[in-house]
PyMOL Python script that loads the backbone (N, CA, C, O; Angstrom):
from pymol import cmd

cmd.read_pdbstr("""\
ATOM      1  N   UNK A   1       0.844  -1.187   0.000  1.00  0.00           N
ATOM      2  CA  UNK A   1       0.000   0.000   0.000  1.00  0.00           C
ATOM      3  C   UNK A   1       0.885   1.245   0.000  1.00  0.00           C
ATOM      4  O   UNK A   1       2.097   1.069   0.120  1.00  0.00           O
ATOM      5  N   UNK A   2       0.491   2.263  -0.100  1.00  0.00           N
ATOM      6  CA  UNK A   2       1.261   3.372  -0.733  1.00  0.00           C
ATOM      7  C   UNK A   2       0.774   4.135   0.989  1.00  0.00           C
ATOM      8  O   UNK A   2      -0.259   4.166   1.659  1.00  0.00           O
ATOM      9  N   UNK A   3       1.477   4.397   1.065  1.00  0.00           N
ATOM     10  CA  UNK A   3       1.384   5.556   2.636  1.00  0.00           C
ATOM     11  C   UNK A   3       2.062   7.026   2.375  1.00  0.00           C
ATOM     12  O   UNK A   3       1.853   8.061   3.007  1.00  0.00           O
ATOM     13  N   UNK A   4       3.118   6.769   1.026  1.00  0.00           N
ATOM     14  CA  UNK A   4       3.862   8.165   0.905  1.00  0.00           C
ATOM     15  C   UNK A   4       2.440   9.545   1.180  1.00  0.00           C
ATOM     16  O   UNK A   4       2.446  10.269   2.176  1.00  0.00           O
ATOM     17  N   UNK A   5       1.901   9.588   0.628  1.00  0.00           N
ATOM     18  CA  UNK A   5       0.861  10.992   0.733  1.00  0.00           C
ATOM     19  C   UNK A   5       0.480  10.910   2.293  1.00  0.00           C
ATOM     20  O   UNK A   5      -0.324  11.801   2.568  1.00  0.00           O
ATOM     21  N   UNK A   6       0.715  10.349   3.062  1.00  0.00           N
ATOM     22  CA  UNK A   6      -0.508  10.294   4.340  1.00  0.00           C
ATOM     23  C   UNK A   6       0.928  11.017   5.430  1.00  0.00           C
ATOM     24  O   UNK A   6       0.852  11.436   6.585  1.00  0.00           O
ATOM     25  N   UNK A   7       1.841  10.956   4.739  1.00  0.00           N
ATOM     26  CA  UNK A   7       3.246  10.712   5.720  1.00  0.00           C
ATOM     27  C   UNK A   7       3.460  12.440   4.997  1.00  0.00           C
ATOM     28  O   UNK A   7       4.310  13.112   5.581  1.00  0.00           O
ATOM     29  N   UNK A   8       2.954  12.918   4.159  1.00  0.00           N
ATOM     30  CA  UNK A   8       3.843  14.107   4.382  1.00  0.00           C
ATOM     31  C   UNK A   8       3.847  15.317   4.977  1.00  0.00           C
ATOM     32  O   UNK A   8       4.763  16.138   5.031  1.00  0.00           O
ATOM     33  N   UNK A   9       2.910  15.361   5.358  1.00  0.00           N
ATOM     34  CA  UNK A   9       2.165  16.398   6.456  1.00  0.00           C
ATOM     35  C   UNK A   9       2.754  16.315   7.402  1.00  0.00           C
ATOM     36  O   UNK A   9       3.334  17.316   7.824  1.00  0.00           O
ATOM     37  N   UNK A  10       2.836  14.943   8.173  1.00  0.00           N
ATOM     38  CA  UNK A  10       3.798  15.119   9.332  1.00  0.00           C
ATOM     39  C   UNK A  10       4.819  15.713   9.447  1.00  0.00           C
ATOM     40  O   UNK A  10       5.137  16.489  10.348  1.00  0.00           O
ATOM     41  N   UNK A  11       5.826  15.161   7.894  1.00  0.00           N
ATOM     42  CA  UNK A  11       7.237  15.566   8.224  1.00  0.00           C
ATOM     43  C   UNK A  11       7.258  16.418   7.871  1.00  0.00           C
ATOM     44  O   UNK A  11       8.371  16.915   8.044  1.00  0.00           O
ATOM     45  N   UNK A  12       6.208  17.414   7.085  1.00  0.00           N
ATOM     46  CA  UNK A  12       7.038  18.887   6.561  1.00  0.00           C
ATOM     47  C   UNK A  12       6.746  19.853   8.180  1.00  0.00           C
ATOM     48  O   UNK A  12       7.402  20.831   8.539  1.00  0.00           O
ATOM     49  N   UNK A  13       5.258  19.033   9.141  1.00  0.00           N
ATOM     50  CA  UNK A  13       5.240  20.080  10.432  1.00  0.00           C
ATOM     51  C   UNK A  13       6.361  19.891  11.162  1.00  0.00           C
ATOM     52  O   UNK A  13       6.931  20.902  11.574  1.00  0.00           O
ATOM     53  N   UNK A  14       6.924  18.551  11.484  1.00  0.00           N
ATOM     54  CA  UNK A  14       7.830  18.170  11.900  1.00  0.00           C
ATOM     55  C   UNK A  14       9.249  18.735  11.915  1.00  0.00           C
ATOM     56  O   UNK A  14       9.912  18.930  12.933  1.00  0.00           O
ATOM     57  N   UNK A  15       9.662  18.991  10.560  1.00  0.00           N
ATOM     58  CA  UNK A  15      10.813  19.420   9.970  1.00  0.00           C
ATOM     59  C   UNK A  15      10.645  21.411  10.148  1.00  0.00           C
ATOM     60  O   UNK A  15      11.603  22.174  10.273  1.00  0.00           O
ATOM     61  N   UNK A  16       9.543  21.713  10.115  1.00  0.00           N
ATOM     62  CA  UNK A  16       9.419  23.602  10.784  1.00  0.00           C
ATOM     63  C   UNK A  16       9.519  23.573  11.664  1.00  0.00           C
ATOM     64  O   UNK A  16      10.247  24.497  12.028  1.00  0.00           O
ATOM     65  N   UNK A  17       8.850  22.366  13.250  1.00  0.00           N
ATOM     66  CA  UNK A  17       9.147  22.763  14.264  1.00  0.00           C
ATOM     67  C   UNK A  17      10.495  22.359  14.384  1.00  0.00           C
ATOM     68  O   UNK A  17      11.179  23.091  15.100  1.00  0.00           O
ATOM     69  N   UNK A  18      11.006  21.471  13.915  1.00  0.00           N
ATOM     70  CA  UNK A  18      12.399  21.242  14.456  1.00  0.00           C
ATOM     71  C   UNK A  18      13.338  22.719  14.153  1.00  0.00           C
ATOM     72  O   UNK A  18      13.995  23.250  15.049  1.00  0.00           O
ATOM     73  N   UNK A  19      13.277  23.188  12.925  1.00  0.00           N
ATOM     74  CA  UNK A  19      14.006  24.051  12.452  1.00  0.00           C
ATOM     75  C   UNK A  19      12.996  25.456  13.138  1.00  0.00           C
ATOM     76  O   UNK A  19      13.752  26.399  13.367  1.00  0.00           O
ATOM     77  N   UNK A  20      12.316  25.607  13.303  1.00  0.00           N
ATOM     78  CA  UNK A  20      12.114  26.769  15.093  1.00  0.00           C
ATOM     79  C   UNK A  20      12.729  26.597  16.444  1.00  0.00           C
ATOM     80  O   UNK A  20      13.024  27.466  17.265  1.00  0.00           O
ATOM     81  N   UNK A  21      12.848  25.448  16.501  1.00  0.00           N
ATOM     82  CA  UNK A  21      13.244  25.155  17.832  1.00  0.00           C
ATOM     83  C   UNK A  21      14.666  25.350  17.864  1.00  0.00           C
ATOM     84  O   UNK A  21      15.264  25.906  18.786  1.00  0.00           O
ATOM     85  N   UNK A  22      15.356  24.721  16.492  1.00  0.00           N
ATOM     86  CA  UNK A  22      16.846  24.755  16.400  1.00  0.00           C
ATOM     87  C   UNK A  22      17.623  26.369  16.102  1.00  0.00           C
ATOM     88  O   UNK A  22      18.785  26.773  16.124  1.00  0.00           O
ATOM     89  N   UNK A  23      16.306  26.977  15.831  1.00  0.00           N
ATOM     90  CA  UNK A  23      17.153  28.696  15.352  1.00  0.00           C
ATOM     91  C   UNK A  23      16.664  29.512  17.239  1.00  0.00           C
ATOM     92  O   UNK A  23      17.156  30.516  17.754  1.00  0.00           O
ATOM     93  N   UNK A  24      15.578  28.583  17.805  1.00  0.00           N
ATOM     94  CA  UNK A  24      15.633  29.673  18.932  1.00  0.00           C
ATOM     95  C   UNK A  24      16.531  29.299  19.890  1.00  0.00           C
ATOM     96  O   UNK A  24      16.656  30.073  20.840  1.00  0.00           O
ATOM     97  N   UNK A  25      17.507  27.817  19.866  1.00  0.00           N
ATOM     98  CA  UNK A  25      18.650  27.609  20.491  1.00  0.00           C
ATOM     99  C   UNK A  25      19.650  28.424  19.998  1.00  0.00           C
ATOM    100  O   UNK A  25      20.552  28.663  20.802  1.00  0.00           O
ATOM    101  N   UNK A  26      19.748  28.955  18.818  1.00  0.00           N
ATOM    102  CA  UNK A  26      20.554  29.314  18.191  1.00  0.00           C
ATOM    103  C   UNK A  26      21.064  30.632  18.271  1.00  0.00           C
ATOM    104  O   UNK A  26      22.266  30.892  18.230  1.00  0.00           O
ATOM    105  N   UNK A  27      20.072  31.540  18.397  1.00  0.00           N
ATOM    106  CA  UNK A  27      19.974  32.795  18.310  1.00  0.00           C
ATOM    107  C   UNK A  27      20.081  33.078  20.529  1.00  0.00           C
ATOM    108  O   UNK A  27      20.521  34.132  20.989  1.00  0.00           O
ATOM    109  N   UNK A  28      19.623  32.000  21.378  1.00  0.00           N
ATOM    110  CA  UNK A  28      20.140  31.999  22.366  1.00  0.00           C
ATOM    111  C   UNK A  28      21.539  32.304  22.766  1.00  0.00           C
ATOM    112  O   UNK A  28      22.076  33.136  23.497  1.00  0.00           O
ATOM    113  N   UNK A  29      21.982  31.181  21.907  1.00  0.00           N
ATOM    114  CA  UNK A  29      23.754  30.651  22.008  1.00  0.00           C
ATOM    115  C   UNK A  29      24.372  32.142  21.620  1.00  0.00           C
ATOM    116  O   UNK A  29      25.442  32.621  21.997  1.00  0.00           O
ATOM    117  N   UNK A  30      23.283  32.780  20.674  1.00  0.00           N
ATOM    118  CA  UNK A  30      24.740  33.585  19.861  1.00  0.00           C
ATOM    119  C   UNK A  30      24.437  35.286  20.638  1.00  0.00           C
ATOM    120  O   UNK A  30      25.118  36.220  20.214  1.00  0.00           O
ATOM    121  N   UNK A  31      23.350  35.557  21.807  1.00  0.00           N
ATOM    122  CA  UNK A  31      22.735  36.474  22.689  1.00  0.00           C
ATOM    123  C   UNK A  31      24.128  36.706  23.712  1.00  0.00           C
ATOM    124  O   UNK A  31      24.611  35.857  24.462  1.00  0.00           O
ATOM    125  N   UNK A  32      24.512  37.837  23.543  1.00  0.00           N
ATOM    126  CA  UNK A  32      25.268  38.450  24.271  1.00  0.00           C
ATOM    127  C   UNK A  32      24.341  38.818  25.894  1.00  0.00           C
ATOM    128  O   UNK A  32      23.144  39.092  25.988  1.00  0.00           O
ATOM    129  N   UNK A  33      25.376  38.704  27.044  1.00  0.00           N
ATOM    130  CA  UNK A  33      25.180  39.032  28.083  1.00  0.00           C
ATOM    131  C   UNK A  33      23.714  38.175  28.872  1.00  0.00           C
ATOM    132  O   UNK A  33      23.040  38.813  29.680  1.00  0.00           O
ATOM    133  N   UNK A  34      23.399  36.908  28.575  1.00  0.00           N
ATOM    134  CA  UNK A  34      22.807  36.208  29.585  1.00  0.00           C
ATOM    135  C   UNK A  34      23.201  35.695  30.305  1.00  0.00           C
ATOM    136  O   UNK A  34      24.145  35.033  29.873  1.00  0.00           O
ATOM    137  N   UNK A  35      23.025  35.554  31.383  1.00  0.00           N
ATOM    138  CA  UNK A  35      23.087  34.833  32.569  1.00  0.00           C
ATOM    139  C   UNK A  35      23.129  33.258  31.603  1.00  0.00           C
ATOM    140  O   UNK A  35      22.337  32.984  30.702  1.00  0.00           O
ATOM    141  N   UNK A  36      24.866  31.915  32.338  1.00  0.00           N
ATOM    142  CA  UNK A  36      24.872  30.960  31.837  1.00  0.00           C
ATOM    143  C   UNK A  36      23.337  30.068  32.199  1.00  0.00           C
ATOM    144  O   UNK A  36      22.733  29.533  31.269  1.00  0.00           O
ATOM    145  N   UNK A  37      22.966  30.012  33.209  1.00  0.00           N
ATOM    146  CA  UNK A  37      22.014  29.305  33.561  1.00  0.00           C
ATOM    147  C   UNK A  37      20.608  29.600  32.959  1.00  0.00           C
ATOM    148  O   UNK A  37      19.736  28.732  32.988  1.00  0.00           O
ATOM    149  N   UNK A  38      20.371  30.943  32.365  1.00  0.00           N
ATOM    150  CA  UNK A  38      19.607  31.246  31.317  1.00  0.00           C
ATOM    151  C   UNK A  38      19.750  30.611  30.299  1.00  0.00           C
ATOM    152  O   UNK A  38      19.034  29.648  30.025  1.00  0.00           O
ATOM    153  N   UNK A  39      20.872  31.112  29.422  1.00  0.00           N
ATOM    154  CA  UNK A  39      21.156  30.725  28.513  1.00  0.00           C
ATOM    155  C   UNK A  39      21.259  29.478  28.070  1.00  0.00           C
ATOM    156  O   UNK A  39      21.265  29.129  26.890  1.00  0.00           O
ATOM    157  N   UNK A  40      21.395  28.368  29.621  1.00  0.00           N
ATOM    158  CA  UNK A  40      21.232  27.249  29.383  1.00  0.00           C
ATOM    159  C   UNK A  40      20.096  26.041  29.215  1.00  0.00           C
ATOM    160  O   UNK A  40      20.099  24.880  28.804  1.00  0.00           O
ATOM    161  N   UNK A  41      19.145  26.955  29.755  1.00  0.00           N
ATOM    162  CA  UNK A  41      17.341  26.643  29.298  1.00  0.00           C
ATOM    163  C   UNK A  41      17.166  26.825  29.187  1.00  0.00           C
ATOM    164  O   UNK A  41      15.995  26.861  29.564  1.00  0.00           O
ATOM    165  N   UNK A  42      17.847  28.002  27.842  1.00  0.00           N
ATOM    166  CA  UNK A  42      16.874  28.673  26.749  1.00  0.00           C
ATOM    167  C   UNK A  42      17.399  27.900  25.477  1.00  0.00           C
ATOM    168  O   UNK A  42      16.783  27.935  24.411  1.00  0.00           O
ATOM    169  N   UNK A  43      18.800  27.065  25.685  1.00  0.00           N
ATOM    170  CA  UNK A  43      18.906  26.387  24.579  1.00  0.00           C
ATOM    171  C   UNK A  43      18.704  24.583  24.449  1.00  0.00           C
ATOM    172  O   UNK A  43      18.740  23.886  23.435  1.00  0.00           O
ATOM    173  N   UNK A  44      18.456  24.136  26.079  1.00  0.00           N
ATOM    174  CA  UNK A  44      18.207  22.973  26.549  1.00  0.00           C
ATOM    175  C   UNK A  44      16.807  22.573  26.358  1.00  0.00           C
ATOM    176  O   UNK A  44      16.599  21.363  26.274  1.00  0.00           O
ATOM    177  N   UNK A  45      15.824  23.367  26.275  1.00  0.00           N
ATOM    178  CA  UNK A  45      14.213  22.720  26.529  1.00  0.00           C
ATOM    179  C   UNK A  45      14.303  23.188  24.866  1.00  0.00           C
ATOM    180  O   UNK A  45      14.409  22.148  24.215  1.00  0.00           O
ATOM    181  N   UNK A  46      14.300  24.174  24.120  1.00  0.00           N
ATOM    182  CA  UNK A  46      14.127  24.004  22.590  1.00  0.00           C
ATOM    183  C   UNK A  46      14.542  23.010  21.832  1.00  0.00           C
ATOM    184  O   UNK A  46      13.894  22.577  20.879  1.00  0.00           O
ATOM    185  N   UNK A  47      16.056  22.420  22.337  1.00  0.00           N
ATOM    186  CA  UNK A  47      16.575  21.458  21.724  1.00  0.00           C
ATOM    187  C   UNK A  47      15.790  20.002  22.511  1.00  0.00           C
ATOM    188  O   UNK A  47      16.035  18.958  21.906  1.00  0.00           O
ATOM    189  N   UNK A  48      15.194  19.901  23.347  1.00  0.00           N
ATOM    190  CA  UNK A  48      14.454  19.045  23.886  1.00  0.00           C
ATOM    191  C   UNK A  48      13.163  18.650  23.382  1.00  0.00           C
ATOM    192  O   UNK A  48      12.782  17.488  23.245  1.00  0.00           O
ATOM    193  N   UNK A  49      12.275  20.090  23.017  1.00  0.00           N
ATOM    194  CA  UNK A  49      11.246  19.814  22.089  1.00  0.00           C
ATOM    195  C   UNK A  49      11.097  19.604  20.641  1.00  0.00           C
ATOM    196  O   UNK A  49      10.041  19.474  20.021  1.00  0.00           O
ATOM    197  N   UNK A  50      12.649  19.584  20.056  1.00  0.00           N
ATOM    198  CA  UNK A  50      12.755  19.191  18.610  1.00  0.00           C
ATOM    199  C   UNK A  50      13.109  17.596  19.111  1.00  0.00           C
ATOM    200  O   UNK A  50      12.364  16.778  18.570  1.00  0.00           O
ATOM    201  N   UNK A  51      13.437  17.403  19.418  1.00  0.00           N
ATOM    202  CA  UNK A  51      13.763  16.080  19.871  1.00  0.00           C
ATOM    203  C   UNK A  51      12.362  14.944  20.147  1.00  0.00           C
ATOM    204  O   UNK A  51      12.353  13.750  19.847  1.00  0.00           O
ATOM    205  N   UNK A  52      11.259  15.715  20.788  1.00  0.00           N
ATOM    206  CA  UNK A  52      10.308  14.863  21.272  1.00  0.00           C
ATOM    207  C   UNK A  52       9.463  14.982  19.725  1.00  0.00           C
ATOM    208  O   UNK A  52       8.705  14.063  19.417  1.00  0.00           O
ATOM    209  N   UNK A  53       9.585  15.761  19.111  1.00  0.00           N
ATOM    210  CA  UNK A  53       9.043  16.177  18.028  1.00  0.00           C
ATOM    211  C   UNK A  53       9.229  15.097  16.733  1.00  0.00           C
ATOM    212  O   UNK A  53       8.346  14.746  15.950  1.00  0.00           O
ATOM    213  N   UNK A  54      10.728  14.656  16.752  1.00  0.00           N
ATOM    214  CA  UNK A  54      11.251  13.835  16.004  1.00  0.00           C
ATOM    215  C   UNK A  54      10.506  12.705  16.719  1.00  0.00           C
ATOM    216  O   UNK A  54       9.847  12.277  15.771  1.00  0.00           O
ATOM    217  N   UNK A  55      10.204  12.010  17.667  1.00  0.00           N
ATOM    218  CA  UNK A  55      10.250  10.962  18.575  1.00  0.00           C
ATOM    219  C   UNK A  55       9.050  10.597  17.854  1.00  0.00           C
ATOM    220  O   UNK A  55       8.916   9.615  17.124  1.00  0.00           O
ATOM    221  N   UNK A  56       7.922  11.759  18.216  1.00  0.00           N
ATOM    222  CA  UNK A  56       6.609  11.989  17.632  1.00  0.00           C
ATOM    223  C   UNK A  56       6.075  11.445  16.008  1.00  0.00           C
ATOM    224  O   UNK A  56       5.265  10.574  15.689  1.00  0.00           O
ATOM    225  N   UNK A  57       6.945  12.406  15.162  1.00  0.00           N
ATOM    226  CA  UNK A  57       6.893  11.830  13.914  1.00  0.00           C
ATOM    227  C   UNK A  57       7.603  10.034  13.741  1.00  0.00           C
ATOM    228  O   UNK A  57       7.015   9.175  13.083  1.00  0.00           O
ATOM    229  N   UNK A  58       8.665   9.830  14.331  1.00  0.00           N
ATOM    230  CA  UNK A  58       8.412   8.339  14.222  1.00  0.00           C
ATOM    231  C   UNK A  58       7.548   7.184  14.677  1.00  0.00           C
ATOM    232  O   UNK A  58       7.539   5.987  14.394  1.00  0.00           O
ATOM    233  N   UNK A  59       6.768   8.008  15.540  1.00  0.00           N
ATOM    234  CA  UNK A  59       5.522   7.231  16.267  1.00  0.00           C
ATOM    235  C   UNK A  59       4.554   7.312  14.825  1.00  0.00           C
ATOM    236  O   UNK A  59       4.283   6.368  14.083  1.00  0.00           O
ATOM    237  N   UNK A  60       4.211   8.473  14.710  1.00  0.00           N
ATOM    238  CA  UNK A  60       3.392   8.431  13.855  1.00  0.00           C
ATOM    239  C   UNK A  60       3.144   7.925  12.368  1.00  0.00           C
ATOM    240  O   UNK A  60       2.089   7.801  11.747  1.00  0.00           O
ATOM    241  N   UNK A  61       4.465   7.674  11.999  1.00  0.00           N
ATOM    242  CA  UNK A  61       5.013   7.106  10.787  1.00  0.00           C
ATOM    243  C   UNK A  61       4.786   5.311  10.805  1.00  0.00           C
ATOM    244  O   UNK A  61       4.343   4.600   9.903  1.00  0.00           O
ATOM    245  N   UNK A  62       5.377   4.840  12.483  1.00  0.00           N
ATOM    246  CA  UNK A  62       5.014   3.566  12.128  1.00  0.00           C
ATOM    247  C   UNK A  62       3.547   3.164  12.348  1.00  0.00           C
ATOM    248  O   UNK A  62       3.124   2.015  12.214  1.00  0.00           O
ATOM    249  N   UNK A  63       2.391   4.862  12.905  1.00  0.00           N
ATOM    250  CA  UNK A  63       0.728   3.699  12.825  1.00  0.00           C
ATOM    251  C   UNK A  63       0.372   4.194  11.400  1.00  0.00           C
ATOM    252  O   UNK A  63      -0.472   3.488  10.850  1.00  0.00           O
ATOM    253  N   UNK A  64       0.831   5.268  10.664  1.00  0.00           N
ATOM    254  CA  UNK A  64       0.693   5.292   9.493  1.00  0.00           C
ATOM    255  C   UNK A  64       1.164   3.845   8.836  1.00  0.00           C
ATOM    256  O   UNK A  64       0.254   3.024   8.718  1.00  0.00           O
ATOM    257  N   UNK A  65       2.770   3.353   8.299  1.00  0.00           N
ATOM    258  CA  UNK A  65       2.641   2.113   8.101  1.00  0.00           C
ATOM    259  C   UNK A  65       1.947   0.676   8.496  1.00  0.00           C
ATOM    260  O   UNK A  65       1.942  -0.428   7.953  1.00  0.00           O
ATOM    261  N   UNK A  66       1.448   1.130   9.523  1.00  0.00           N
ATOM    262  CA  UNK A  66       0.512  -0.178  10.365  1.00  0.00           C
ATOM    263  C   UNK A  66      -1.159  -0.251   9.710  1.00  0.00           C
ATOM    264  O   UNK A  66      -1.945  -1.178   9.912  1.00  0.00           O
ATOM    265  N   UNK A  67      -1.408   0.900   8.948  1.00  0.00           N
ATOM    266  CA  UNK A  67      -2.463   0.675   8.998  1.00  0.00           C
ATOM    267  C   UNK A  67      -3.059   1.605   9.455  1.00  0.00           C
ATOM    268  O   UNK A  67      -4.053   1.887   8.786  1.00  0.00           O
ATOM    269  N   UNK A  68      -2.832   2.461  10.644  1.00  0.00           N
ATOM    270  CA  UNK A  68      -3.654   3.098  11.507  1.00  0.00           C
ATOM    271  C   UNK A  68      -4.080   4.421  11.032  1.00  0.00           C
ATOM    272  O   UNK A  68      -4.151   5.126  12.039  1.00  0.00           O
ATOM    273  N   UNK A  69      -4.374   5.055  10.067  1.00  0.00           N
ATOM    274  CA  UNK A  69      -4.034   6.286   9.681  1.00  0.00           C
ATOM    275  C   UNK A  69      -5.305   7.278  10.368  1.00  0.00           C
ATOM    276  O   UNK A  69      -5.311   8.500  10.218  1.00  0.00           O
ATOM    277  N   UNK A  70      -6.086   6.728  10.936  1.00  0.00           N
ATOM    278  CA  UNK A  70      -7.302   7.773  11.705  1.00  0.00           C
ATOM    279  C   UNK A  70      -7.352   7.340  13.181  1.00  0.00           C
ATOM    280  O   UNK A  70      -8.131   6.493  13.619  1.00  0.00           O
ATOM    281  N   UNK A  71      -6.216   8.178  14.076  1.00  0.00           N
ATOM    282  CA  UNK A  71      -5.858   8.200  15.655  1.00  0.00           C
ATOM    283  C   UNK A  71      -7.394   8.075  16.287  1.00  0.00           C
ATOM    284  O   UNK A  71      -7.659   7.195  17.106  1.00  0.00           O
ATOM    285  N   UNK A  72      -8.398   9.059  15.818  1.00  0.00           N
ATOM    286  CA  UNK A  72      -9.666   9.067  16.336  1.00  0.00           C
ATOM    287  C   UNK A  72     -10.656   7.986  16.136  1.00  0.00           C
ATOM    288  O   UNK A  72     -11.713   8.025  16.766  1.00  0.00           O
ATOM    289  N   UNK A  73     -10.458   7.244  15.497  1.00  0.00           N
ATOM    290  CA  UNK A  73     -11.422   6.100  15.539  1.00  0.00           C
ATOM    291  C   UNK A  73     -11.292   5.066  16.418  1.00  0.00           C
ATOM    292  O   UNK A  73     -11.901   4.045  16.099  1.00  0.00           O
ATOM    293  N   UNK A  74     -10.656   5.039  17.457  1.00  0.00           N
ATOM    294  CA  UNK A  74     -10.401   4.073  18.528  1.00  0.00           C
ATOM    295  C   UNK A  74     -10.950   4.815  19.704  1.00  0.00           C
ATOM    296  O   UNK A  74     -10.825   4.180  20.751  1.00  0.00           O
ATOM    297  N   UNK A  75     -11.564   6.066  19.829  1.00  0.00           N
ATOM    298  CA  UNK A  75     -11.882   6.982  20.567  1.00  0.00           C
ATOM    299  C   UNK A  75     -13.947   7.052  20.275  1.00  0.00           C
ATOM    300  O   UNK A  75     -14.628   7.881  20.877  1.00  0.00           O
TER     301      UNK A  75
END
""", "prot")
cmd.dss("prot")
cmd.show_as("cartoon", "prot")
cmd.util.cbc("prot")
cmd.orient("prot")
């Protein structure tokens, strides 16, 4: 069965939040005059939620391949 179309929605939201999350670590890192301990959970929880984000889209990728493609019908 063909799943490519059902799968791309995920990864293109997937792939913006990652690349938001990765420019607001970024633009942290490169912020003159914060406090380290600022600066260090301002670039620790962004890079944390691209991360769960990725985690996310591979969840969702394998109930897409499974078959599962409507989360709400078990509800």
């Amino acid at each position: 069965m063909n799943h490519g179309k059902k799968m791309i929605a995920p990864i293109i939201i997937t792939m913006l939040l990652v690349l938001y999350y990765g420019g607001l670590a970024i633009v942290f890192i490169l912020c003159p005059g914060i406090p380290f301990l600022l600066r260090l959970l301002t670039i620790v929880i962004p890079l944390a939620l691209a991360g769960t984000m990725i985690g996310v889209l591979v969840s969702r990728i394998r109930e897409i391949k499974g078959g599962e493609e409507d989360d709400l019908s078990k509800y």
